[in-house]
C-alpha positions as CSV (number, residue, x, y, z in Angstrom):
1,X,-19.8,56.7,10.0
2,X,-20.9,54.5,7.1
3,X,-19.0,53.1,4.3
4,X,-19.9,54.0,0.3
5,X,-18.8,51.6,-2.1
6,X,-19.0,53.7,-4.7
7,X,-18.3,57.3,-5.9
8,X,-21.7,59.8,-5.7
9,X,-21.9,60.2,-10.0
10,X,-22.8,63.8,-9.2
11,X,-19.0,64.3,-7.8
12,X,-17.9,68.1,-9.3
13,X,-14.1,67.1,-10.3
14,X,-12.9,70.9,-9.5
15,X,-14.6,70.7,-6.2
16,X,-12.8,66.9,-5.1
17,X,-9.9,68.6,-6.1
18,X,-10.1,71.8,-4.3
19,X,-11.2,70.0,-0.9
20,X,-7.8,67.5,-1.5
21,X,-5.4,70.4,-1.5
22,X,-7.2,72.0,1.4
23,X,-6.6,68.3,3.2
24,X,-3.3,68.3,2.1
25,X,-1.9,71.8,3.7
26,X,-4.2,70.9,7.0
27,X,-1.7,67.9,7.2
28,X,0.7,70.0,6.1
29,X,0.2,72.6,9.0
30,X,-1.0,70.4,11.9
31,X,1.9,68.0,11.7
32,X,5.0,69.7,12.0
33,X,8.1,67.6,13.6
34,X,8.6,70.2,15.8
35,X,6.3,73.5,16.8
36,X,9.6,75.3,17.5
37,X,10.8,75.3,14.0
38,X,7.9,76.3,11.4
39,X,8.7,78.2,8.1
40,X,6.7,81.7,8.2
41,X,3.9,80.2,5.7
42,X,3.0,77.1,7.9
43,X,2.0,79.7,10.8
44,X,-1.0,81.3,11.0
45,X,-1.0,85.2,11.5
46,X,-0.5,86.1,15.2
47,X,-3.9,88.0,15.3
48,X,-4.5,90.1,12.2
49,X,-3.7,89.1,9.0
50,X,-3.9,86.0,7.1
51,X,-1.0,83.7,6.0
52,X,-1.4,80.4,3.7
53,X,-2.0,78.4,6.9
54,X,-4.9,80.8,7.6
55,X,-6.3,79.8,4.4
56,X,-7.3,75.9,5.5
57,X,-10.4,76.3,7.4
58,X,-12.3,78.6,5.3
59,X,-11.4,76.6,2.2
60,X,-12.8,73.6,4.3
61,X,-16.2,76.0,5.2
62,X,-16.2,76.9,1.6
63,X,-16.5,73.3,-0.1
64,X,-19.0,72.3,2.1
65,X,-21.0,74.9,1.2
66,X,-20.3,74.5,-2.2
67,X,-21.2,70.4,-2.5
68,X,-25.1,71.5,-0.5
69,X,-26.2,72.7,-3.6
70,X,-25.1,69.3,-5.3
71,X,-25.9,67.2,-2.1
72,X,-29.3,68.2,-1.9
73,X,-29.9,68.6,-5.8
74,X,-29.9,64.6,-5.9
75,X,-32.2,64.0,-3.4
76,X,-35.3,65.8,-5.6
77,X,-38.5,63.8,-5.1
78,X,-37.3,62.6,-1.2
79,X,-39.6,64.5,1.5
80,X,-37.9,67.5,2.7
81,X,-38.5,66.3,6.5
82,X,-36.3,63.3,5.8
83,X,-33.8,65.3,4.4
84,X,-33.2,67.5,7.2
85,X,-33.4,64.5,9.3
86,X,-30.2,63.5,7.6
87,X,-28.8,67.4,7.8
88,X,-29.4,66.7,11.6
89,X,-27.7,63.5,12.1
90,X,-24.3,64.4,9.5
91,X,-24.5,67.5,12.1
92,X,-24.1,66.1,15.4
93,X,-21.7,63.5,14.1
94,X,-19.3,66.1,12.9
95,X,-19.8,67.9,16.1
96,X,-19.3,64.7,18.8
97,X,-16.3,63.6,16.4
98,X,-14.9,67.2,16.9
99,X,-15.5,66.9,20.9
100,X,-14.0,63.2,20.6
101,X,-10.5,64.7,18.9
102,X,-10.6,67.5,21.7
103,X,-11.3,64.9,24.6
104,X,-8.4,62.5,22.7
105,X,-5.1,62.5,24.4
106,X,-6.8,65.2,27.4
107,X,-9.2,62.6,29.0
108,X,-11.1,65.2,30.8
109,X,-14.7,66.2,31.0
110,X,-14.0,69.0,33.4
111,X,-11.7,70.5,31.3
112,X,-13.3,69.1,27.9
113,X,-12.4,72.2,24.8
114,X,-16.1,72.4,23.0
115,X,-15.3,74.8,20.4
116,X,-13.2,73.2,17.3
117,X,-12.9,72.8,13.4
118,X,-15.4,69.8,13.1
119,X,-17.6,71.5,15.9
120,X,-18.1,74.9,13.4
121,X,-18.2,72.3,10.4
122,X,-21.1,70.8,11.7
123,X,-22.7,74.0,13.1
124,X,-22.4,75.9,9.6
125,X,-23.2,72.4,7.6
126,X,-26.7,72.5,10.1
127,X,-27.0,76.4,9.1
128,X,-26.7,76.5,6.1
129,X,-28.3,73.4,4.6
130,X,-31.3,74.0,6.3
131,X,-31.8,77.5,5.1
132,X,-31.2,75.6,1.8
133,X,-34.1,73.2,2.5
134,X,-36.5,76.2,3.4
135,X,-35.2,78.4,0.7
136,X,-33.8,76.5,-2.0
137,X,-32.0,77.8,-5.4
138,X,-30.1,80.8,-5.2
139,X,-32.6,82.3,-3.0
140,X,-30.8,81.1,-0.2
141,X,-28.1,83.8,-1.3
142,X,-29.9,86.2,0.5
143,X,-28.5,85.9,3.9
144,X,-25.0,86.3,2.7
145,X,-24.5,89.9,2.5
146,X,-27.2,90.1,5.9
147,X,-25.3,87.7,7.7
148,X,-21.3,89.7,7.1
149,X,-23.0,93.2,8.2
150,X,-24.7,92.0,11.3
151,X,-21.6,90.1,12.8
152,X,-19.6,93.6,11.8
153,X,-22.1,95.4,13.2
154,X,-21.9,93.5,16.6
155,X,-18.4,93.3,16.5
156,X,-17.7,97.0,15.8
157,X,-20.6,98.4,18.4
158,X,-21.0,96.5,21.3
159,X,-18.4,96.7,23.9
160,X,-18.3,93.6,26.8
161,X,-19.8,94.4,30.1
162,X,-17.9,96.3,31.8
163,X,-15.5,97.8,29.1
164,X,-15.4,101.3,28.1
165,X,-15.3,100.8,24.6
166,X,-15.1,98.4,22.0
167,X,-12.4,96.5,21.0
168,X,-11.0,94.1,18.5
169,X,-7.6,93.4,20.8
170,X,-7.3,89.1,21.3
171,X,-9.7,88.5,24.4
172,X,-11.3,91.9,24.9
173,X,-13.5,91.8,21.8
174,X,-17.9,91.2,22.5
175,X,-17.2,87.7,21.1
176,X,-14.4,86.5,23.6
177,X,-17.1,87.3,25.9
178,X,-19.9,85.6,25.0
179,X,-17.2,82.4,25.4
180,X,-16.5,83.0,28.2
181,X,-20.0,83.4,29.6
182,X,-21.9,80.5,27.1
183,X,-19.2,78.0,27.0
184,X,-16.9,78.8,30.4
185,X,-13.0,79.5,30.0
186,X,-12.3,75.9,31.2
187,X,-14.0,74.7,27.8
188,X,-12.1,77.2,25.8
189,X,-8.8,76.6,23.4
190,X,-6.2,76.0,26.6
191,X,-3.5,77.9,24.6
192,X,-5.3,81.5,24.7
193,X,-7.6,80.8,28.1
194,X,-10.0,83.5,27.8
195,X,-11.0,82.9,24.2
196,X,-11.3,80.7,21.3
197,X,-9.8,80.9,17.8
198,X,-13.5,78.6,16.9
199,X,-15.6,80.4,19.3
200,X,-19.6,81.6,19.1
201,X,-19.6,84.4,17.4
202,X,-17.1,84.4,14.7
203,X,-18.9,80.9,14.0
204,X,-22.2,82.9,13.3
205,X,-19.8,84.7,10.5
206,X,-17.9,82.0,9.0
207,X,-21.8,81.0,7.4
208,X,-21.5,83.4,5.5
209,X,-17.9,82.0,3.7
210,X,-19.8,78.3,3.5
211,X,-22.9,80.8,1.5
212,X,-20.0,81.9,-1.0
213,X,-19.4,77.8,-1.2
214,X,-23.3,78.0,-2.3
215,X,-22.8,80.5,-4.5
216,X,-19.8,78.2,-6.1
217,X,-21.9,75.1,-6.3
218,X,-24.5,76.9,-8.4
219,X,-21.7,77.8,-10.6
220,X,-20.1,74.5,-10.8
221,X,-23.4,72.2,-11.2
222,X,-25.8,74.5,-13.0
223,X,-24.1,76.7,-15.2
224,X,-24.9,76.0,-18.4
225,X,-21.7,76.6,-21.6
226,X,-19.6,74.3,-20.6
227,X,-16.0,74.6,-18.7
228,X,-15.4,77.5,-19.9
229,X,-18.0,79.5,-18.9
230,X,-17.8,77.9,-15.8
231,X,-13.7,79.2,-15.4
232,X,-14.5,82.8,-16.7
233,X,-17.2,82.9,-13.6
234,X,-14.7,81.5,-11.2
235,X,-12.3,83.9,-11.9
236,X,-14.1,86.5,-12.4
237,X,-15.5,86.1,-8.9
238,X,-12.3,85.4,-7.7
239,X,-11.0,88.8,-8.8
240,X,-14.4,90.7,-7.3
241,X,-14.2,89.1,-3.6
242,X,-10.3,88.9,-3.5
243,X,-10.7,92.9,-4.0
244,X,-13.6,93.6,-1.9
245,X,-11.8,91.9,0.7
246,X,-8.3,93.8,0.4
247,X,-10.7,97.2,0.3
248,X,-12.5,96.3,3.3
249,X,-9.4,95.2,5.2
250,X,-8.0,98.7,5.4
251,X,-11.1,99.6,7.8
252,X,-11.8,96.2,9.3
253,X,-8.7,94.2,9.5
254,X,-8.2,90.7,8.1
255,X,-8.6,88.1,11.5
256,X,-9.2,84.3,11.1
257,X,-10.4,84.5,14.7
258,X,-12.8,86.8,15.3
259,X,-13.7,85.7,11.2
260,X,-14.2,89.6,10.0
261,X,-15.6,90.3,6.6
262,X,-12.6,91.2,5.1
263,X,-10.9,87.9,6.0
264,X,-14.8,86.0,4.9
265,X,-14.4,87.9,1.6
266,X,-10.5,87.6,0.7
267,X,-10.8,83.8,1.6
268,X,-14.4,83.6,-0.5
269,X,-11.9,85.5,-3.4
270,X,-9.0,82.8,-3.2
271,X,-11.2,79.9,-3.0
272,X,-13.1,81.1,-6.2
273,X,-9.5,81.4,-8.1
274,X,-8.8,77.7,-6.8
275,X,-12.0,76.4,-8.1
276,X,-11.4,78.4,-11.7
277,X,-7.9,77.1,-11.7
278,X,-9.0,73.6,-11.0
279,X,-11.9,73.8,-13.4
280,X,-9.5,75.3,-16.2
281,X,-7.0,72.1,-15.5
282,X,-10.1,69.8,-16.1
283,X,-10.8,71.7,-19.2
284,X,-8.1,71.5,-20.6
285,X,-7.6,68.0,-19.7
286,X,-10.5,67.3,-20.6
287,X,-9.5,68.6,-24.8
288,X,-6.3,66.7,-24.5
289,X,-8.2,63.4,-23.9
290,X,-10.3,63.9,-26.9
291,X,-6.8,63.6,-28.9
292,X,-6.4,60.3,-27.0
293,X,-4.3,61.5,-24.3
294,X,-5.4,60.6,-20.3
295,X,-4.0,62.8,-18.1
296,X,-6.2,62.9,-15.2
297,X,-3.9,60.6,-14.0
298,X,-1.8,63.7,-12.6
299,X,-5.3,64.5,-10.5
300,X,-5.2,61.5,-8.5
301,X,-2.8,62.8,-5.6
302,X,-5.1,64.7,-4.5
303,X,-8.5,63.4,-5.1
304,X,-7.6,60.8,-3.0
305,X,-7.5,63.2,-0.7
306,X,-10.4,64.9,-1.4
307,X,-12.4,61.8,-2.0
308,X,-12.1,60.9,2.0
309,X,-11.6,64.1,3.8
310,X,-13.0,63.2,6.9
311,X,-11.8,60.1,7.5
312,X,-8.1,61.7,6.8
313,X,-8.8,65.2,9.0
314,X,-10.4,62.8,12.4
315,X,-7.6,60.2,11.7
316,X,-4.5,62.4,11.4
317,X,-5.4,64.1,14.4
318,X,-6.3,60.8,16.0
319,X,-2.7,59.3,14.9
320,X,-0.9,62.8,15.9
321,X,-1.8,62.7,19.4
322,X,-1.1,59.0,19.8
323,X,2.5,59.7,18.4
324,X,2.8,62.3,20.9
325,X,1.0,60.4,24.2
326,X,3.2,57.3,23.0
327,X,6.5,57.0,24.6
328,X,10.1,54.7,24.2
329,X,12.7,54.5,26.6
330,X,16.2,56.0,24.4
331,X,19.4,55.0,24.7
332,X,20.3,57.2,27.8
333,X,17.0,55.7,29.3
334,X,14.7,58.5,29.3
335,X,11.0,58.4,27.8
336,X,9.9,60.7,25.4
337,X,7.4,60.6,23.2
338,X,7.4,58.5,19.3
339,X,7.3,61.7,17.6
340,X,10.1,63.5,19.4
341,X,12.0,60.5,19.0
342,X,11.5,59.8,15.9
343,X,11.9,64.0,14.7
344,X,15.7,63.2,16.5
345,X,16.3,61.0,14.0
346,X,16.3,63.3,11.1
347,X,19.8,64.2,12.3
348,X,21.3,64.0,8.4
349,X,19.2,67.0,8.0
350,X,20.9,70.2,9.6
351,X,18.5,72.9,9.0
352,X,16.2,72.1,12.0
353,X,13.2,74.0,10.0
354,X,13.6,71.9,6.6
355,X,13.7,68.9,9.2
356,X,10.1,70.0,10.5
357,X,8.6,70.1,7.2
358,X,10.1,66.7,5.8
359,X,8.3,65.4,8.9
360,X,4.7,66.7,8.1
361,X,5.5,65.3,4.5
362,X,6.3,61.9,5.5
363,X,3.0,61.8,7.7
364,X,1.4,63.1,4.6
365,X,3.0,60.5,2.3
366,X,1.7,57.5,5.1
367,X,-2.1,59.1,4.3
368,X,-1.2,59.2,0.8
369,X,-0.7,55.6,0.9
370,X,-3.4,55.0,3.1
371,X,-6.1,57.0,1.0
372,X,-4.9,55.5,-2.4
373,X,-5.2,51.8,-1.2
374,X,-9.0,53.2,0.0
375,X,-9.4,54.5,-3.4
376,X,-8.7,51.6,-5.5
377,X,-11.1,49.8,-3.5
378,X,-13.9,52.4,-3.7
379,X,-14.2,52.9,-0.1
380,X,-15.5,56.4,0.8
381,X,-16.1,57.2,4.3
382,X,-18.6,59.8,5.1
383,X,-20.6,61.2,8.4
């Protein structure tokens, strides 16, 4: 990692903003003071369907793809071999940081998860920035609608060795079995065994939602009319993917694991309203200031968030795990762990669910604090 003292000028305000609320419900979702008691909307769908919490990792896919077009903009007149020298290197440090969270708290090789969030970050970021590279501008749009009909295609065709006929069921679909025979089921997510919520193929799909982030960055950079040309194409957007995804999930089910289209569509859809809604708030911000009234002030939660997103998503999981390998000795002398411990304490609470939550925001509230004291100082940590 390197340290940036100051702010890239060709920031997109919308786009900070959009990546900062995704931040904020990961930490939302991943912290939980206890797994046993988790409102409905902080779960992810048991296998089809998508919930809020199913909403984090494609947003996450969907800014990057949308700051490439922005990234790579600025670096006109740089030759195109350094560039993707650079694609390269922010790739495999996404990647070994993933396999360093998953190796974190586990400390084994033998048993070492490869698949993960940061893992598929980097892979996608590699993809999909390259293809930019080779076919830059909105040529690079091409593979979008390619890339969604292919993976149904395999998905919907091709039954595993050995299987009769194809299925979409959680470990007998084509993808759980490439996993198991690429990557090994003692490398796989140790929760489902004989496949992976981040595995091969669905990562091959999920491009395609970090291509929608393409398309956005076009939007957001290029357009030309001002903000609110740039809202009316959001929304508009919005509206079309949201519906082609709905449409599509009554023959292909919405599933965050095997990544269908629907569920690359619907999430594409969503993410477009954010980004209109965001760019509307700027706006109209932006008018009020011209009457001598600042209120981007009441953006600052969460570009602080947005500003640093990696350093936040590698250290909360970091700090997470610690709190859970950590252990006291209580007052009837047995050891658990810092965050049971401290979870106990919330005993003025009596809902045991509200108690969960109020946990995940106080971890939230320490990042807060860390992230704004980062902020005032301009320091900006990127891969």
């Amino acid at each position: 990692m390197e340290k940036k003292s100051t702010q890239n000028k060709d920031r997109i305000l919308s786009l900070d903003l959009f990546r900062g609320m995704t931040v904020i419900g990961m930490i939302l979702v991943n912290n939980p003071g206890s797994w046993s008691y988790i409102y409905s909307p902080l779960k992810h769908a048991k296998w089809n369907g998508c919930t809020p919490t199913d909403l984090v990792f494609p947003f996450f896919l969907f800014a990057v793809g949308g700051s490439i077009p922005i990234s790579l903009y600025s670096k006109n007149g740089i030759d195109r071999s350094r560039i993707w020298v650079g694609i390269c290197k922010r790739s495999v440090n996404l990647i070994l940081l993933g396999l360093l969270l998953n190796f974190f708290g586990e400390w084994s090789f033998a048993e070492l998860r490869i698949p993960g969030v940061l893992q598929r970050i980097g892979f996608v970021y590699w993809v999909v920035a390259s293809l930019y590279l080779i076919f830059p501008g909105k040529k690079v749009l091409i593979f979008l609608i390619p890339v969604l009909l292919v993976h149904t295609w395999i998905l919907t065709h091709i039954a595993p060795p050995g299987e009769a006929m194809v299925s979409l069921e959680q470990g007998k679909d084509i993808g759980a079995w490439i996993d198991r025979v690429i990557i090994g089921e003692k490398h796989l997510w140790k929760f489902s065994k004989t496949w992976d919520p981040e595995g091969l193929l669905s990562g091959v799909a999920s491009i395609a939602t970090s291509l929608f982030g393409v398309l956005c960055g076009f939007i957001l950079f290029l357009r030309e009319g001002g903000g609110r040309s740039r809202v009316l194409s959001t929304f508009g957007l919005g509206f079309l993917f949201t519906f082609v995804g709905l449409l599509w999930d009554q023959s292909l089910p919405m599933n965050k694991s095997l990544w269908t289209g629907s569920y690359a569509a619907y999430t594409a859809g969503l993410s477009f309203f954010c980004i209109g809604f965001f760019e509307y708030l700027n706006w109209l911000v932006s008018s009020k200031e011209r009457n001598g009234l600042n209120l981007k002030i009441f953006f600052q939660p969460l570009l602080v968030f947005g500003k640093n997103a990696i350093l936040v998503f590698v250290g909360s999981g970091i700090l997470a795990r610690t709190l859970n390998l950590w252990t006291i000795m209580t007052e009837n002398g047995k050891q658990v762990g810092v965050k049971a411990w401290f979870f106990s304490k919330l005993v003025f609470i009596t809902d045991p669910y509200l108690a969960s939550l109020l946990y995940a925001v106080l971890h939230l509230s320490v990042w807060w604090g860390i992230l704004s004291f980062l902020d005032k100082r301009k320091i900006y940590i990127k891969v």
